[in-house]
N, C-alpha and C positions, 0 to 999 in steps of 0.2 A: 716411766711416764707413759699414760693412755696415748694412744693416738684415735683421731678421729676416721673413720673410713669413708672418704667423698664420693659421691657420685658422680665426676669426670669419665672415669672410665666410660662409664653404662652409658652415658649418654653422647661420645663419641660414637659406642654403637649404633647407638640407635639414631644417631645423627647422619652416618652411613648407612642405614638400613633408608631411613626416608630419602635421603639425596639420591640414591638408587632409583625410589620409586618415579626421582623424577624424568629419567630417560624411557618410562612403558611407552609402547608405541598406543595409537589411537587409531584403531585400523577399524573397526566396523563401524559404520553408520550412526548410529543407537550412543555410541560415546561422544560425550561433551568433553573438551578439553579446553581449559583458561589457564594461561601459563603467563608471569608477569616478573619484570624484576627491574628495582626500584635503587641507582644510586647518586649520591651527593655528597655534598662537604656541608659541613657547618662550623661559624666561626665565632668567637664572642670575645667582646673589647675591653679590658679592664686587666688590673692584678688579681692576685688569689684573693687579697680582702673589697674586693670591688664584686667577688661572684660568691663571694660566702654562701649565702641565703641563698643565690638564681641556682648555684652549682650543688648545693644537699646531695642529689639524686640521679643527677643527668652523666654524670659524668667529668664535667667545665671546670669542676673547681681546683684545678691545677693544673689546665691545659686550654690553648685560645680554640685551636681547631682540632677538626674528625673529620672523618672520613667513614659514607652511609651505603649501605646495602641492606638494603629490603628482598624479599623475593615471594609468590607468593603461587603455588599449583592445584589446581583442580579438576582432577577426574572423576566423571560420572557414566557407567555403563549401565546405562535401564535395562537390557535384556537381559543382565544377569543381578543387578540391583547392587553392584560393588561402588563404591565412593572412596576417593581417595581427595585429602585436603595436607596439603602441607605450606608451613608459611614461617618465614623466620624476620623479623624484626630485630634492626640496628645490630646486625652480626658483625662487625665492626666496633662493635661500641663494649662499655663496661656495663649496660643494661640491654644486655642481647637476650633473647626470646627464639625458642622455635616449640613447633605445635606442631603434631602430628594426630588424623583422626585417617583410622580404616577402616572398612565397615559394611557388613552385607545385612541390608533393608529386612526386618524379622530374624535375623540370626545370630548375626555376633558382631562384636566392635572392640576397637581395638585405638586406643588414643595412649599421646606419649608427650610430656612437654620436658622444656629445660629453660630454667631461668637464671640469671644475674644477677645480684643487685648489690652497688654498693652504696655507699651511705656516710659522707664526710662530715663528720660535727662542725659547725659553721663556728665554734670555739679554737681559738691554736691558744698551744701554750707556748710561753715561751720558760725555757727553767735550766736547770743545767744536770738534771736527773741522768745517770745513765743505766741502761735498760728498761726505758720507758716501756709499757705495755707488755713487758715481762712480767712471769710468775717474782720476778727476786728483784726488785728496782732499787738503785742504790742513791738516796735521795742526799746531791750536794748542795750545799748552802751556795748559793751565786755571790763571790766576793764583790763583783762588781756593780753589783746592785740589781734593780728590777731593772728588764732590758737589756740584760747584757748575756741571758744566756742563750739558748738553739733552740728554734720554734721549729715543733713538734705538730703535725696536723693527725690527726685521732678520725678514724676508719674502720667502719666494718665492713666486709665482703660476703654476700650472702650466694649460694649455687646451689639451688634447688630442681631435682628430678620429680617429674610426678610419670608411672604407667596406671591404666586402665582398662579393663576387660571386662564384656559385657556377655550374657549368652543365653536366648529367648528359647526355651524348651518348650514350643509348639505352643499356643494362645493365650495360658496360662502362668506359666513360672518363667522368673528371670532369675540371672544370677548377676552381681557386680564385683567385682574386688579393683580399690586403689591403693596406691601404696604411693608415698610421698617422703623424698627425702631431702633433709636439707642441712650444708655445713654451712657453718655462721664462722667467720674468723678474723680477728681485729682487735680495735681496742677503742675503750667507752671512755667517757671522761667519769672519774670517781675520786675517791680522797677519806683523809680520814681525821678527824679529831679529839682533841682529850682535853679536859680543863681539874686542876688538881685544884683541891681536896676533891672526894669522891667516895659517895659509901662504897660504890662497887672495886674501888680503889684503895683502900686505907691509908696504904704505903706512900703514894704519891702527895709531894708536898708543894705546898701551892707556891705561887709569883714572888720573889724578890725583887728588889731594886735591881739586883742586878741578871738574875736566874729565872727565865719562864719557866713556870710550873704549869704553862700551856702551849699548846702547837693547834695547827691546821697544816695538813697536807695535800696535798695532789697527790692522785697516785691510781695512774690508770690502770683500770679494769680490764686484763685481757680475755679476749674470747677465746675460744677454740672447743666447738660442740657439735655435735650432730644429735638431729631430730629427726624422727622417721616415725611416720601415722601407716598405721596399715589399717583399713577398713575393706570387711567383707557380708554381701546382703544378699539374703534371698526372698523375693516376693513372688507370692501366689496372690492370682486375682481370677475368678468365678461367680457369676450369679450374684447372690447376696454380698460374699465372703472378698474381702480384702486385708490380705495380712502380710508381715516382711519381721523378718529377725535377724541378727544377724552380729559382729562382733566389730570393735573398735579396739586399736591398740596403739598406745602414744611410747615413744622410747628415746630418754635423751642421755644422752653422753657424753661428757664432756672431757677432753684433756687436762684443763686445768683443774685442781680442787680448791688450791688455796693462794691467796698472795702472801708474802713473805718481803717485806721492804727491810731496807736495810738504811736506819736513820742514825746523821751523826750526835756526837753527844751536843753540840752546839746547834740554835739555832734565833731566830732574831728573839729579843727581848721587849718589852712595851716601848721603848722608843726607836724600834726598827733596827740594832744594833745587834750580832752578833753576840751570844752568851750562853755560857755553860749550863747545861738544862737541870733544872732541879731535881734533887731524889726521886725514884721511882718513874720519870717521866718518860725516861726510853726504850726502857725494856717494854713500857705500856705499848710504846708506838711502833714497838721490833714486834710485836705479838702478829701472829699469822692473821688474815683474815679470809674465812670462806665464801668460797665463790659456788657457783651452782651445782649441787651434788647431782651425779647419776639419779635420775630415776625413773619410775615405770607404771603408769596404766593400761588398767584392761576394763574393757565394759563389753558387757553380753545382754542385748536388750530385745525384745519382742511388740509387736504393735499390730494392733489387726483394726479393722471396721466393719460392720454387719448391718445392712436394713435389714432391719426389724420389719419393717412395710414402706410400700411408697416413699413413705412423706416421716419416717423417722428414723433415725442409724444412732445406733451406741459406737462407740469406739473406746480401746484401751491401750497403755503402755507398760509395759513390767521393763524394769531394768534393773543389773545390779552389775556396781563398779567397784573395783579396788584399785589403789592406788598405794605405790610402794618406796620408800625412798631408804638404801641398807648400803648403801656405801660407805665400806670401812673408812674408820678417821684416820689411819694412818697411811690408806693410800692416797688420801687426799692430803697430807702432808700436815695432819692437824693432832695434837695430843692434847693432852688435861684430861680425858675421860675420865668417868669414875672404872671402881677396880672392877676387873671384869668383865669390862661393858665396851665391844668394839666397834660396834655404829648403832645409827638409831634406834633400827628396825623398826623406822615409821609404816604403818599400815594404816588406809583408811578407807573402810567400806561402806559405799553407798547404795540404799535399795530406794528405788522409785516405782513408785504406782499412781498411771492417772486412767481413771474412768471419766466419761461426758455423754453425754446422748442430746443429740439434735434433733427438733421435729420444728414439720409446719403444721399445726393443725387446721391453721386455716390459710386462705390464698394470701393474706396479707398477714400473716403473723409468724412469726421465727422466734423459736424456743431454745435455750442452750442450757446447761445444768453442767457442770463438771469440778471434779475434785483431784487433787494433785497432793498425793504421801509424800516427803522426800526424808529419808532417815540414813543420817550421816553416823557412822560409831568411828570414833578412834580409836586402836586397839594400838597405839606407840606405848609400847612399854613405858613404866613412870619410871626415872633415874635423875639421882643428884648431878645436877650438872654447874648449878652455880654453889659457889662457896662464898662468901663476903665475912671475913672477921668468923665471930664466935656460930653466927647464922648463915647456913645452908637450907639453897629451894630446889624443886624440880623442876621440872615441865611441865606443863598442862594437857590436859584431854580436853580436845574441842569437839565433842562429839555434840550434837543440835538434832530435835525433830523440827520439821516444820510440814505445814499443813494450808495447803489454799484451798478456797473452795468457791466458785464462780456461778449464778444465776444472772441471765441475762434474756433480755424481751426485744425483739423489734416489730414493730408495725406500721404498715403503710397505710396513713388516712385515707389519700386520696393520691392522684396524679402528681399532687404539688407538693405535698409532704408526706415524711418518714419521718419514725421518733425510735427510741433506743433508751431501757432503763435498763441499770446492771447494778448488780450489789458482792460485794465480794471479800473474803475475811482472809486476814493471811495471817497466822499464826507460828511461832517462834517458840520452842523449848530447848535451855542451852544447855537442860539440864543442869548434875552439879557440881560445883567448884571443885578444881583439886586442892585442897587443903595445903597438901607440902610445897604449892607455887607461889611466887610472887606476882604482885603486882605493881606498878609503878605508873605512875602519871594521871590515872585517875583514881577519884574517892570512892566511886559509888558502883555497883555493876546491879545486872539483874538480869536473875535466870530465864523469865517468861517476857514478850512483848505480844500485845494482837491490835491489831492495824483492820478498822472498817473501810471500806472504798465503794462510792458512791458514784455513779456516775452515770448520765443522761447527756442526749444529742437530738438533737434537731434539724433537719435537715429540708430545706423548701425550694423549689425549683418555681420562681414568680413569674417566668415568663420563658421561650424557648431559647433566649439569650441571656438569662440572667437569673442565677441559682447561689444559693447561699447555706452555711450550718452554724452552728450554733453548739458548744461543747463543754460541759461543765464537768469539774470531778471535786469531789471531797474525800480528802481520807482522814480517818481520826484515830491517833495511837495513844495506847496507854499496856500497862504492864501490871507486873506483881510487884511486891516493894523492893525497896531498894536496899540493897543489901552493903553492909560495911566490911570492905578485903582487910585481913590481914595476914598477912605476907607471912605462909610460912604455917599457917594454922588454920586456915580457912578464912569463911564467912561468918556474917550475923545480921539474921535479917532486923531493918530497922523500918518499924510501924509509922512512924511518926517519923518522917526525914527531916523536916524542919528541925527539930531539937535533940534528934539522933545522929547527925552527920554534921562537921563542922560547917561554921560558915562563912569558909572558903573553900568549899567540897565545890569541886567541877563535873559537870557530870556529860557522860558520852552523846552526843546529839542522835548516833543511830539507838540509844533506847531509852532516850527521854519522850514524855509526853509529847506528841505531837498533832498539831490543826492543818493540815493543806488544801488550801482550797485553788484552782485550776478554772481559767476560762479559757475558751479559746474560739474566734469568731475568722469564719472565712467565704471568698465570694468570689464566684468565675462570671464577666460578664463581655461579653461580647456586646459589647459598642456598637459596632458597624462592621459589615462585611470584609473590612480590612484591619480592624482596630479590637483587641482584644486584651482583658486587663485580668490580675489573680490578684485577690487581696487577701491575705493572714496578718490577725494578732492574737496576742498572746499574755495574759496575766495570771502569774501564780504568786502566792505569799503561803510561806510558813511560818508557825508560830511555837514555839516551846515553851512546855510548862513544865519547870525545875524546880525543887526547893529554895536554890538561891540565882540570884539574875546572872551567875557568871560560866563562862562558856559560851556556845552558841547561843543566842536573845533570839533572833528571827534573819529570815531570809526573802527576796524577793527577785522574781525573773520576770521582764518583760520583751517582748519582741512584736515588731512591728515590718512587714513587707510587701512591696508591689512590685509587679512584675505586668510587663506589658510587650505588644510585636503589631508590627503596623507595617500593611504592604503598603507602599508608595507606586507600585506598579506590579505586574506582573511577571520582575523581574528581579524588585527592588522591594527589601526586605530590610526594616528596620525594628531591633530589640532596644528592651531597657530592662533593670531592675534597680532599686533599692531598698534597703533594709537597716534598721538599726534595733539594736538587744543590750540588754543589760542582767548582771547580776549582781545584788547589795546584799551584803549579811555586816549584822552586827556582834561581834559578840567581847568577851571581857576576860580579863585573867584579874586573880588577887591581888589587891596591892597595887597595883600595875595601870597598864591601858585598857581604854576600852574603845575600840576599831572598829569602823564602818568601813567597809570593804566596797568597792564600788567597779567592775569592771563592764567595761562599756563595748561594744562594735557596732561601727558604722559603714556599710559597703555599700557602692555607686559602680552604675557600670553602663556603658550604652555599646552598640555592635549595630555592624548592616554588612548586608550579604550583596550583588549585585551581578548581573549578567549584563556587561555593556554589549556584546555580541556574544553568536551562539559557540565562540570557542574561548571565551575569555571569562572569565568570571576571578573577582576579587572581594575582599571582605576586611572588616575590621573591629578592633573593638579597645574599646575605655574600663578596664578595671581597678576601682580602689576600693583600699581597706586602713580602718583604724582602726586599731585597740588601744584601750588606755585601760592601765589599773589604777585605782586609785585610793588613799589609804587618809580617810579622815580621824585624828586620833584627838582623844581626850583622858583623864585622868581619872581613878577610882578615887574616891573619897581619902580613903586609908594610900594613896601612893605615896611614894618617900620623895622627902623634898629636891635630891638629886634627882629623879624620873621628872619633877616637873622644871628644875633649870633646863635639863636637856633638851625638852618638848617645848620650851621656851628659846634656847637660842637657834635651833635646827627646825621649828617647825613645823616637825614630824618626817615621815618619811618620804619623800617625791613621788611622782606620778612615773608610774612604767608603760610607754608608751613604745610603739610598735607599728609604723605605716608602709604601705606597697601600692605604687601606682605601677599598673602594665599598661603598655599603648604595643597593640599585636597590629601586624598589618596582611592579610595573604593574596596571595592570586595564583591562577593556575592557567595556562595556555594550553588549549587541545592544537601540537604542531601538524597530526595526523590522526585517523579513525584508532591508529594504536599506540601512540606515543602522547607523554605529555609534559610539559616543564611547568615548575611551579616553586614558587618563595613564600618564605614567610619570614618575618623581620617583626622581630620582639624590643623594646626598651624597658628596663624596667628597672626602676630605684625604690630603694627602701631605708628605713631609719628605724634604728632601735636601739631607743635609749632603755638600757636595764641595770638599774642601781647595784641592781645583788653580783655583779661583773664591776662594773665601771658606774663611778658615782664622779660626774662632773669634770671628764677626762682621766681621771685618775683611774687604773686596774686594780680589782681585788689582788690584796698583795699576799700570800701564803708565806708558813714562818720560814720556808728558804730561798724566800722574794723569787721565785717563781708567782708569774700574770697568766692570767687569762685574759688574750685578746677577743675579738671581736669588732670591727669596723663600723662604728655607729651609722656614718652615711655610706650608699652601696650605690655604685650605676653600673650596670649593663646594657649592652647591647648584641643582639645576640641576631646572626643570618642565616638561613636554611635554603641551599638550591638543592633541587631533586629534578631527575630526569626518570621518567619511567616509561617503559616499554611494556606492552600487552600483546599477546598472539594466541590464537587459536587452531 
């Protein structure tokens, strides 16, 4: 088994290297020295399912109190131009932070951080699985029914190193190199399911009276990986000439390759009863499943800029990437391969090219021209890798050119207005089909798409308090024809899609005809010398045009917001904002529904800051949020008479809604010129009703009656004392 290499170690050091630097003495004149250090408790009132949601990220969600230390150093020596900053936040905590920056003014620098961070899924299970979050989970049927087995909380833990080094070679050249590492380790909520018959299946035989020829599982995703980015840049800058090149490399690795569950032959049947699982059904559901292979990028890219004169500069980027993914399947614990063939040896290289040139040819006019190559090739070897019955496919080559290319104008009329046209093509070649692959889920594909975008702004300043813009965008897509997949042989272009493709061919919405049109109007005014207000909205629609109405029909996003702050004194400061958005799309399946989708947000919020005297200052603030989804359904013509009893007695699907009110309160006491106490005191309740979990108190029930909880109504209350000391 791989193991991952952490960065604990390195950053112990370098955590002893900074703590070090905090005892230098401060002996000459010319040195600043701010030295600070900050602790407290904090405490929050409820159970695990009362901080669900408050506790994601902080820490809370399975613990009332902590315990804080902050700390924060700063030396500056002018006469030799060295800087030291060091600062470590909530080192105490499970999201502790330190920062380290070194550095002599023109010469070199030297920065170092380390981060924490975990991450509790606001989901528990509850099941009676044992070796949750293991590569080999051995999934048992709960005799006792839903509720009766061992709740299980799902966690990642993230510990992330980042060094950096810097180094200025007299006026002209710099050097950078970072290097960032980070281990991820835990486990995600995941699962798996199968419904018998099944072309990819043959074997497996479907539902009995008494024998599921279906299941749904839980079955957590465990982590354990390392990522590490190393980036290195050199930039020359002279006269005219500005340029930097330099390399990027991404590397991840992971321990796990594969999960491997181990399901018994029994598990509930259509009326929630224990029973013997049908032919073919559990070897399907013992089959390994892969989790994130090793692999590896490199990109080596160059960029420079040149006036040309005054008032014009070209600039350019050349880059080329490969990217590599050749982790053997058997060390990832995965077989079937075809003969011969012992991992993918995915390769995929990308070359970029973008030229542009900017000029003003006049005092009020700005000119921009630029064009962007990007060409992807897949060079993954083609290999049989699915089998079904008498028919075998391969794999696909996604190899794509694409091509943008951007004209743009600004001019300034006068003192009061500025305007802005741009016109700009974005072009898509997916090249051609692999013939030996399949395809599944959709009818139609198509090798070409090019997309016009249009786009003008306005912008008028009416008065020295009150300015406004004004923003439209169009884009118009269409393609080459539309081609009919078959699986295993190719394509066939079809001239005529009405009468060449069935009709109930659905077709992909990113390469259907497409109309978007975009406004967007905004306005900063300044009221009165204490009263000052920001207004945005926002309306877009798109439209598709397909041979048949099913699929995506259209879409619509609107947003509306204000935001305003009014001094009440010159001590007393009051905020607001509100805002509410939406997004509606309609679209259709055959036979079937056809869904207007509708999700909403509405957020309210007011605050005020205050200074009742010169050592006391407190604040506070009102924030809420609603989301709702919401799911309008109706019937295709051709639906089957059961699709519409059921839409008849159930009504379609409920509304997924989702609220959070916060009431924050703080204050801070200066007790002396270097010390200071300070609270902050949070409430905050939330509700989230989500059908696809829990439909009217009842838990999705999985086929070895293993739930997933979640606490629909949530209250917290949460306290913060900190004392901090400062000295120089």
């Amino acid at each position: 088994m791989k193991k991952c290499v952490g960065p604990v170690t390195v950053a112990r050091s370098v955590l002893g290297t900074a703590l070090a630097a905090l005892l230098l003495p401060a002996a000459a004149e010319d040195v600043v020295l701010e030295q600070s250090v900050s602790v407290g408790a904090a405490a929050a009132s409820g159970d695990q399912g009362d901080r669900a949601q408050f506790g994601q990220y902080n820490g809370h969600s399975d613990r009332n109190s902590a315990a804080l230390l902050d700390f924060d150093y700063y030396r500056r020596d002018d006469e030799h131009g060295l800087l030291t900053h060091l600062q470590g936040l909530n080192l105490l905590g499970e999201t502790r932070a330190l920062d380290l920056l070194w550095k002599k003014q023109g010469d070199w620098q030297f920065s170092a951080g380390y981060r924490e961070l975990v991450r509790v899924d606001p989901y528990r299970l509850n099941t009676g699985m044992q070796g949750a979050g293991s590569t080999n989970p051995q999934v048992v049927h709960l005799a006792g029914g839903p509720g009766s087995g061992s709740e299980i909380d799902l966690e990642t833990e993230r510990k992330r190193l980042e060094l950096g080094v810097s180094k200025w070679f007299a006026n002209s050249l710099q050097f950078d190199f970072t290097v960032k590492s980070e281990n991820k380790d835990g486990e995600q909520l995941f699962g798996r399911g199968m419904n018998c018959p099944s072309p990819i299946a043959p074997g497996c035989a479907p539902t009995t009276g008494i024998s599921p020829g279906w299941a749904v599982l839980a079955l957590p995703r465990p982590v354990d990986a390392n990522h590490t980015q190393v980036e290195a840049r050199l930039t020359y800058a002279r006269d005219k000439l500005r340029i930097n090149g330099g390399y990027y490399g991404s590397f991840f690795n992971a321990a796990t390759g594969a999960l491997e569950p181990d399901v018994p032959a029994s598990l509930n049947n259509a009326v929630g009863q224990p029973g013997p699982l049908n032919t073919g059904l559990q070897p399907l559901l013992n089959q390994p499943i892969a989790l994130w292979p090793d692999n590896e990028a490199h990109q080596v890219h160059v960029a420079g800029l040149y006036s040309l004169t005054p008032t014009t500069q070209a600039r350019f980027k050349l880059g080329h990437a490969l990217a590599r993914q050749d982790e053997r399947f058997a060390s990832a614990g995965l077989g079937g391969a075809p003969g011969g063939v012992t991992d993918l040896a995915g390769e995929v290289r990308t070359t970029t090219v973008v030229a542009g040139v900017t000029s003003r040819p006049q005092r009020n006019l700005s000119l921009l021209a630029e064009a962007k190559l990007e060409d992807k090739d897949d060079d993954t070897p083609i290999e049989t890798y699915n089998v079904e019955g008498d028919a075998s496919y391969t794999n696909r080559n996604y190899s794509r050119t694409r091509l943008r290319s951007k004209l743009q104008a600004a001019y300034r009329f006068s003192s009061e207005y500025r305007g802005l046209l741009a016109v700009e093509r974005d072009a898509i070649d997916r090249g051609n089909f692999t013939a030996t692959s399949a395809v599944s889920g959709v009818n139609a594909l198509r090798s070409q798409t090019h997309e016009m975008i249009y786009r003008a702004e306005l912008q008028r300043r009416m008065s020295a308090q009150l300015s406004g813009a004004l923003k439209y965008e169009a884009r118009r897509r269409d393609g080459s024809n539309w081609q009919r997949p078959n699986s295993g042989v190719g394509v066939t272009d079809v001239d005529d899609a009405e009468t060449g493709l069935p009709s109930t061919a659905v077709f992909a919405p990113t390469l259907a005809d497409r109309r978007r049109d975009q406004m967007k109007v905004s306005a900063n005014w300044q009221a009165t010398e204490d009263l000052a207000l920001q207004f945005a909205a926002h309306y877009g629609l798109d439209r598709y045009d397909t041979p048949t109405d099913l699929g995506l029909r259209d879409s619509r996003t609107r947003f509306v917001s204000v935001d305003w702050s009014y001094a009440l004194s010159r001590r007393t400061n009051l905020t607001g904002y509100a805002s509410y958005g939406s997004q509606a799309l309609v679209q259709a399946r055959p036979e079937a529904y056809i869904m207007a989708f509708d999700n909403t947000t509405t957020t309210f919020g007011l605050g005020f800051t205050a200074s009742p005297t010169r050592r006391l200052d407190i604040g506070g603030s009102l924030a809420m949020i609603e989301d709702r989804s919401s799911y309008d359904q109706t019937l295709d013509a051709a639906a089957s008479a059961n699709a519409a009893t059921l839409l008849a007695a159930t009504g379609g699907l409920p509304d997924i809604v989702f609220r959070r009110i916060e009431l924050k309160l703080t204050g801070s006491y200066d007790v002396s010129k270097a010390s200071k106490l300070s609270a902050e005191l949070i409430h905050l309740r939330t509700e989230y009703d989500d059908w696809a979990y829990t439909f009217d108190g009842t838990p999705f029930l999985y086929s070895d009656n293993t739930t997933v909880i979640q606490q629909a109504g949530q209250s917290v209350s949460f306290l913060v004392l900190r004392y901090a000391y400062r000295w120089h």
